[in-house]
C-alpha distance (Angstrom), angle and dihedral (degrees) to the residues before:
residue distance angle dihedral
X1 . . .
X2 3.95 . .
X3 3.45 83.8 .
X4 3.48 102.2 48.3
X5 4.02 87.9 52.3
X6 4.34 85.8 50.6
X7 3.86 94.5 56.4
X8 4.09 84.4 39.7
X9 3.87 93.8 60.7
X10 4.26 88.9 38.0
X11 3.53 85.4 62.2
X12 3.74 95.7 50.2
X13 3.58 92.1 48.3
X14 3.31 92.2 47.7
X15 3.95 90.1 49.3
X16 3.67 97.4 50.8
X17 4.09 84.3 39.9
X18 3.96 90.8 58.2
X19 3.75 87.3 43.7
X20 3.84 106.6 54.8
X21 4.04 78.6 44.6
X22 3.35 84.7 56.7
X23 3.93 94.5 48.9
X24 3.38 92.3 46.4
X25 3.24 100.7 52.1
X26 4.17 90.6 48.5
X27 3.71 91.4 54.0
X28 3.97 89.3 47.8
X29 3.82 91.8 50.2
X30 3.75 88.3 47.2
X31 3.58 91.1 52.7
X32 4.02 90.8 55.7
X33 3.45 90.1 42.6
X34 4.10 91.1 57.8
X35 3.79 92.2 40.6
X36 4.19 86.8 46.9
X37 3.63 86.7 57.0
X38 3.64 100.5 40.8
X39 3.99 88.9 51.3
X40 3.92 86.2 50.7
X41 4.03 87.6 56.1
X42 3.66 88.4 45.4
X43 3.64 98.9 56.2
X44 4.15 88.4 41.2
X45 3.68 89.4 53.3
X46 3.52 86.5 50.0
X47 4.03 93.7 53.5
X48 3.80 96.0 50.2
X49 4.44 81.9 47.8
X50 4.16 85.0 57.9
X51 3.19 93.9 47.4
X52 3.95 95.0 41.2
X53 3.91 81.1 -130.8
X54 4.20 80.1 122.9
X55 4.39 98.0 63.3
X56 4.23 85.0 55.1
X57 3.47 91.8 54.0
X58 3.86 95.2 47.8
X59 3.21 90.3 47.1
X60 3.96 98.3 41.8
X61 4.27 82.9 55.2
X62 3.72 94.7 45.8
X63 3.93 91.2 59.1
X64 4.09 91.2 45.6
X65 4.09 87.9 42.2
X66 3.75 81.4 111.2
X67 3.87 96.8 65.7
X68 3.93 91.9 45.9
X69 3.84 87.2 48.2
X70 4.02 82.9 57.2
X71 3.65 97.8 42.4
X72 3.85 92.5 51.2
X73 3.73 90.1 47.0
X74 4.04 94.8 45.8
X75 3.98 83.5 48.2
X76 3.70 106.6 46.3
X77 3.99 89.1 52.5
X78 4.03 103.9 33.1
X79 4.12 88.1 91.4
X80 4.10 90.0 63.3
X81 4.10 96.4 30.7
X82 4.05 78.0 56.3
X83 4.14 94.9 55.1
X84 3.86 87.4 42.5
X85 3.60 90.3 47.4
X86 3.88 95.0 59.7
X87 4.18 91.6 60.7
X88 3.95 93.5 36.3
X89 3.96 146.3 22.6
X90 3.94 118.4 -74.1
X91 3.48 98.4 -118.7
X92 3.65 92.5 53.8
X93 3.95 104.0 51.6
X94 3.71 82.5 44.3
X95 3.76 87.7 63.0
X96 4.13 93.3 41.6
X97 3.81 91.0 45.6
X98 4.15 87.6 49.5
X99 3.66 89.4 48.5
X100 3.41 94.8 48.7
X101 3.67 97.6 46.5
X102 4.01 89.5 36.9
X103 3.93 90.3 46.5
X104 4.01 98.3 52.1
X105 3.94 89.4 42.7
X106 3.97 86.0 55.5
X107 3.84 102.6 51.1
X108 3.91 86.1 39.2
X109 4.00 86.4 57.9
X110 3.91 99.7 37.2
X111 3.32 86.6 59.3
X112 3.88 101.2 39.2
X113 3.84 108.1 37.9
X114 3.90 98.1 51.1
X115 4.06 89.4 55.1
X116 3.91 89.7 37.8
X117 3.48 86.9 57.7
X118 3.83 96.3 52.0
X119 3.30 95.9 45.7
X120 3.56 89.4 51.0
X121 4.11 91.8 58.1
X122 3.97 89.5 36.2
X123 4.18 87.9 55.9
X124 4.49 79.1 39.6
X125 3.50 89.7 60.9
X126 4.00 103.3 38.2
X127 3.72 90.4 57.0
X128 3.96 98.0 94.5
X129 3.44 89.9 47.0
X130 4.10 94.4 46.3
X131 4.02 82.8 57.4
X132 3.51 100.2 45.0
X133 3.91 91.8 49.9
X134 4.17 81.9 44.5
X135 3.65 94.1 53.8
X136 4.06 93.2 39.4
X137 3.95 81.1 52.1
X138 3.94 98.6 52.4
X139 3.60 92.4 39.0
X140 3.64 93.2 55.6
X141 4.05 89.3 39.9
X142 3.99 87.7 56.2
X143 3.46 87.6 49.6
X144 3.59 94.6 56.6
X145 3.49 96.6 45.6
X146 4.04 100.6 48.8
X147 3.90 92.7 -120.7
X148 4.11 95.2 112.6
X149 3.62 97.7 104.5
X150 3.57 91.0 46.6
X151 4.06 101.4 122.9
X152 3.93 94.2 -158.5
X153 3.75 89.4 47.6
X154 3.61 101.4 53.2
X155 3.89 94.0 45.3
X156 4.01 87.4 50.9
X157 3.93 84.6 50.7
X158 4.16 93.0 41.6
X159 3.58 90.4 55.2
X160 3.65 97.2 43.5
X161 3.92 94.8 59.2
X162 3.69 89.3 38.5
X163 3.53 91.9 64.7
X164 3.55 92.8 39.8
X165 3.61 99.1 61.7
X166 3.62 83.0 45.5
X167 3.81 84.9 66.2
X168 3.69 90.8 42.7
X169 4.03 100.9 58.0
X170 3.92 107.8 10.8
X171 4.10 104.4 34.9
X172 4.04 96.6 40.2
X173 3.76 94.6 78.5
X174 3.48 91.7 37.5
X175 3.78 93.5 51.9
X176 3.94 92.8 46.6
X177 3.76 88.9 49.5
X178 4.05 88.6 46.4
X179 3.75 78.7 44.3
X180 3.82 102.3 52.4
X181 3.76 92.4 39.6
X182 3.94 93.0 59.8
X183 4.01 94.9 40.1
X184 4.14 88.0 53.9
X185 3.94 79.6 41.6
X186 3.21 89.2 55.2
X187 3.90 104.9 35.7
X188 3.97 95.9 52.8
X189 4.25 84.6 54.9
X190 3.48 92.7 49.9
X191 4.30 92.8 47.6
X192 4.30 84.2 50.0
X193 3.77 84.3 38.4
X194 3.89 95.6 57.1
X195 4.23 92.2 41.8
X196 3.76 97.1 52.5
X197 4.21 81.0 47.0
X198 3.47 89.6 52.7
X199 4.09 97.5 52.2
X200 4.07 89.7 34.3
X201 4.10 88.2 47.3
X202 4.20 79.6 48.6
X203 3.64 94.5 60.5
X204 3.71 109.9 14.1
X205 3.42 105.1 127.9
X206 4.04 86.7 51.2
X207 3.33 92.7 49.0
X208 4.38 90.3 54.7
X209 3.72 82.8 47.4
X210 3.69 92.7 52.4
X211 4.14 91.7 47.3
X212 3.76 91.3 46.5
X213 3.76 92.4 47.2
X214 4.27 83.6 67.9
X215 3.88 87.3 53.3
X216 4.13 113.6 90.8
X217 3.64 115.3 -105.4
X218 3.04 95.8 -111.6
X219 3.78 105.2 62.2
X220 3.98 97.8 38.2
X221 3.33 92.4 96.6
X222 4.00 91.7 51.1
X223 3.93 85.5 45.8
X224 3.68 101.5 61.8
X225 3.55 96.4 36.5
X226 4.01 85.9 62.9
X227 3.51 93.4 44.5
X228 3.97 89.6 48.2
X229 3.73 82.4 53.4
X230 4.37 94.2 47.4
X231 3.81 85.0 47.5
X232 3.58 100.0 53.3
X233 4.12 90.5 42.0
X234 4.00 95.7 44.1
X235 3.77 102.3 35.2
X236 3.83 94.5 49.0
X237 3.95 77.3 46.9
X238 3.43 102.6 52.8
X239 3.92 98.8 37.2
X240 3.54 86.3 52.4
X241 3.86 106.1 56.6
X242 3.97 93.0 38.8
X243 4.04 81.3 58.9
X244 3.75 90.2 48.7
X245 3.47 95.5 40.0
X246 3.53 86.5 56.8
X247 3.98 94.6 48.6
X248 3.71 82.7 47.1
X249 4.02 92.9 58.9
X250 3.87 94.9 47.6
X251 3.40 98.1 45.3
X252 4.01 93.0 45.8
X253 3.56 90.2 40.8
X254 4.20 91.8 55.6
X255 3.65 92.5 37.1
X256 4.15 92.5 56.9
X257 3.48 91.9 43.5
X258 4.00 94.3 57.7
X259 4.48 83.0 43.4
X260 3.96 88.7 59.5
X261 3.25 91.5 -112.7
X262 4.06 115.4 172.8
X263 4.15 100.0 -148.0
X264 3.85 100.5 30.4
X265 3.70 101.3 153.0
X266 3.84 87.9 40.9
X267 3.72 94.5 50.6
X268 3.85 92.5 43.1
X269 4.03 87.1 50.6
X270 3.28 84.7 53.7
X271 3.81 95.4 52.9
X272 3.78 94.3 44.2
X273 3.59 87.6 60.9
X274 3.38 105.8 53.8
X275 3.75 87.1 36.7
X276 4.00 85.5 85.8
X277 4.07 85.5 65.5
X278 4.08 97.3 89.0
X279 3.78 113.8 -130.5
X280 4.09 98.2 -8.5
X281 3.76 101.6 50.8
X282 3.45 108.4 70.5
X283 3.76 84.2 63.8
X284 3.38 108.9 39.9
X285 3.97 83.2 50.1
X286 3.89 88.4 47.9
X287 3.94 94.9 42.3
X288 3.94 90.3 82.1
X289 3.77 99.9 39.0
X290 4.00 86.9 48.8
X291 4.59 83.2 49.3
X292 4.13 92.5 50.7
X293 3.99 91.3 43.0
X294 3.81 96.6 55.5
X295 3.80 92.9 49.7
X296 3.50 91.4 49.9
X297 3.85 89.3 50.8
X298 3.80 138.6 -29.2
X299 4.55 82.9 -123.6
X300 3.98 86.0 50.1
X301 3.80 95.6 54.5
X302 3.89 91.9 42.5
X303 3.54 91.9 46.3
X304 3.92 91.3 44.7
X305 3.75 88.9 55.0
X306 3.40 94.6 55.5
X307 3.46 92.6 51.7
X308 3.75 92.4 51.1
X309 4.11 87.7 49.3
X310 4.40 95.2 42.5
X311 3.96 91.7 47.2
X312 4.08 91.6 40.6
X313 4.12 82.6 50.2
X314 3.56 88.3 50.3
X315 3.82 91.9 50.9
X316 3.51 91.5 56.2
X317 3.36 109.8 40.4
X318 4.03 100.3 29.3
X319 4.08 111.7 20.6
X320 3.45 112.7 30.2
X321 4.33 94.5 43.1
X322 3.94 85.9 48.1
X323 3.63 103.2 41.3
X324 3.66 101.3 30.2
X325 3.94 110.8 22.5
X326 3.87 107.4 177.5
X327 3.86 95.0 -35.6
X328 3.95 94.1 145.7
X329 4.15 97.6 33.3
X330 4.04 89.0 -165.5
X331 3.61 116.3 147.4
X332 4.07 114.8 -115.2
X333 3.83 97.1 -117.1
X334 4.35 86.7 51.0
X335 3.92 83.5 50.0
X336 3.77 87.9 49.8
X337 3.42 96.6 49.2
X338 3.27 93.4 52.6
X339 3.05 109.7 53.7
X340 3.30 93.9 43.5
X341 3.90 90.6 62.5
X342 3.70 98.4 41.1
X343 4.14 90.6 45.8
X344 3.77 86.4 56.7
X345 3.59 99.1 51.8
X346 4.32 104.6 30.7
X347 3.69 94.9 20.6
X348 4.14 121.1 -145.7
X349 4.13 86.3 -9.1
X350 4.08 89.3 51.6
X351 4.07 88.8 57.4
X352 3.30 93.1 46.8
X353 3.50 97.2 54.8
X354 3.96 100.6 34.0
X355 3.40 94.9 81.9
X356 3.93 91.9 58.0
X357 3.65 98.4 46.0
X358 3.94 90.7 43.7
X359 3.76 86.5 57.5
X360 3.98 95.9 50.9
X361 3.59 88.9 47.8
X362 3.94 93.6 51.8
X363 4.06 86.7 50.7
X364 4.21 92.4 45.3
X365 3.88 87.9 46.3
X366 4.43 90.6 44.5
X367 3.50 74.6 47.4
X368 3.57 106.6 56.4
X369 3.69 86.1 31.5
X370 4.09 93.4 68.4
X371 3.76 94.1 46.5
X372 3.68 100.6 60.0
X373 3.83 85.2 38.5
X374 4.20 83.0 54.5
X375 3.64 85.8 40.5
X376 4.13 93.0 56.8
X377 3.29 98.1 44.5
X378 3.93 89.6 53.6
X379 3.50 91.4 50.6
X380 3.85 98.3 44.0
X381 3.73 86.1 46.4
């Protein structure tokens, strides 16, 4: 009997052995699968680059940026225009949704832009003091360390704070005018942006019914039940890093202000921004914030960096496993990849979006995946 029950519990451990092999080895092959089709995107992205097929589509999608603007806006608030929609008329909770959305973005801005700006000329005007207090620094540094007469050195260091005071009185305007010329940029596709949302918000389940009316019959069903899946995976996404990013701003912006720092709200803009780039963008956000804090003062750049480190702990540990969870469920190395691949070909706008688009391919390949599985069982039936 006892040892009946002994070769009863080998087999179950060898069961549930065989089947976290099995699991294993699924998620593995998935993995390769993902990484197969990201290098096959690659090398296509590389193709249209030869054949400079790749510019005309960047710049085809920068001139129609307005009518993604508006389909991401219509998108990320169709779920609440659809529970006001059931107590009132369409057009109407499209207008109190707008307002809403339009209203909090407003009092967020009237209060932001005004001190961004003078923070901005504030950080303008410090600048020839930051580099004198630099150069006093390296000079006395050089000093210290016996490499003043050093000819190579002190040519390196001439032409360093040559060019910087270059920056300081020739580049400034032209930076602000480079500046001003992309926020009004900017601004005017964001007003066209938010009117095509409004008219695609309007009618967007008409719309979807329109697109899947071009689909066969016969795959409809299979359609929306992938974009039910995209939905659920991006929205969540999406919803989730603009919160974060917003988290991200407030807490930067309050943690620069008690470092000293001369630009905080522009600095923790700046780190919001980038904070969308998984893994490298906190730091290439806090890179420049960390720069500006040690010319103000060697205490300022410490303190800034531990800023940077306590809100990026936070983010980790507090923000990201709250609001987001495992929305995305993409290995690191796939993330990596990509955006390694989309950063090389669309720049900063390429890792922002590659973790996205790596996501919706993951659910159209799990996708594709379980119907020839269905299929195979069918047939093996």
């Amino acid at each position: 009997m006892n040892l009946f029950k002994k070769r009863k519990k080998i087999d179950e451990l060898d069961y549930n052995l065989i089947n976290e092999y099995a699991e294993s080895g699924n998620k593995v092959n998935k993995l390769l699968q993902i990484l197969i089709i990201i290098a096959i995107i690659s090398l296509g992205l590389t193709l249209l680059q030869r054949l400079h097929i790749l510019p005309i589509i960047g710049e085809f999608l920068s001139v129609i940026s307005p009518v993604f603007i508006g389909i991401l806006i219509a998108w990320l608030l169709v779920p609440l225009t659809d529970k006001l929609s059931k107590k009132m008329p369409r057009v109407l909770s499209c207008i109190i949704v707008y307002i809403l959305v339009l209203g909090t973005l407003s009092l967020l801005l009237a209060y932001t832009i005004p001190n961004l700006i003078d923070q901005v000329k504030e950080l303008s005007k410090s600048i020839p003091t930051m580099i004198n207090e630099l150069q006093k620094f390296i000079n006395n540094a050089t000093e210290n360390l016996k490499i003043a007469d050093n000819s190579t050195f002190n040519t390196l260091k001439k032409n360093f704070f040559e060019n910087l005071k270059e920056i300081d009185t020739g580049n400034i305007a032209n930076m602000i005018i480079g500046g001003t010329m992309s926020a009004v940029e900017i601004i005017s596709n964001l007003c066209l942006g938010l009117m095509i949302g409004f008219y695609l918000l309007f009618d967007y389940h008409k719309i979807c019914k329109k697109i899947f009316k071009c689909i066969p019959t016969k795959y409809q069903s299979d359609a929306r039940e992938l974009r039910k899946r995209v939905n659920s995976s991006l929205r969540s996404y999406v919803q989730g890093v603009l919160i974060i990013m917003l988290l991200v701003f407030v807490s930067q912006a309050i943690g620069l202000t008690l470092a000293g720092h001369k630009a905080p709200l522009l600095f923790a803009l700046i780190c919001a921004i980038t904070d969308i780039i998984p893994y490298f963008g906190p730091w290439i956000g806090g890179i420049p914030a960390a720069v500006v804090g040690f010319l103000i003062s060697p205490l300022a750049g410490i303190l800034t960096i531990v800023s940077i480190v306590v809100i990026q702990v936070l983010e980790g540990n507090l923000y990201q496993p709250l609001i987001m969870g495992h929305t995305m469920k993409l290995h690191p190395i796939t993330i990596m990849l990509a955006l390694l691949i989309f950063g090389h070909f669309f720049g900063i706008i390429g890792m922002i979006v590659a973790t996205p688009a790596t996501a919706t391919l993951k659910v159209l390949f799990e996708f594709i995946d379980e119907k020839i599985e269905f299929i195979n069982k069918i047939e093996n039936a």
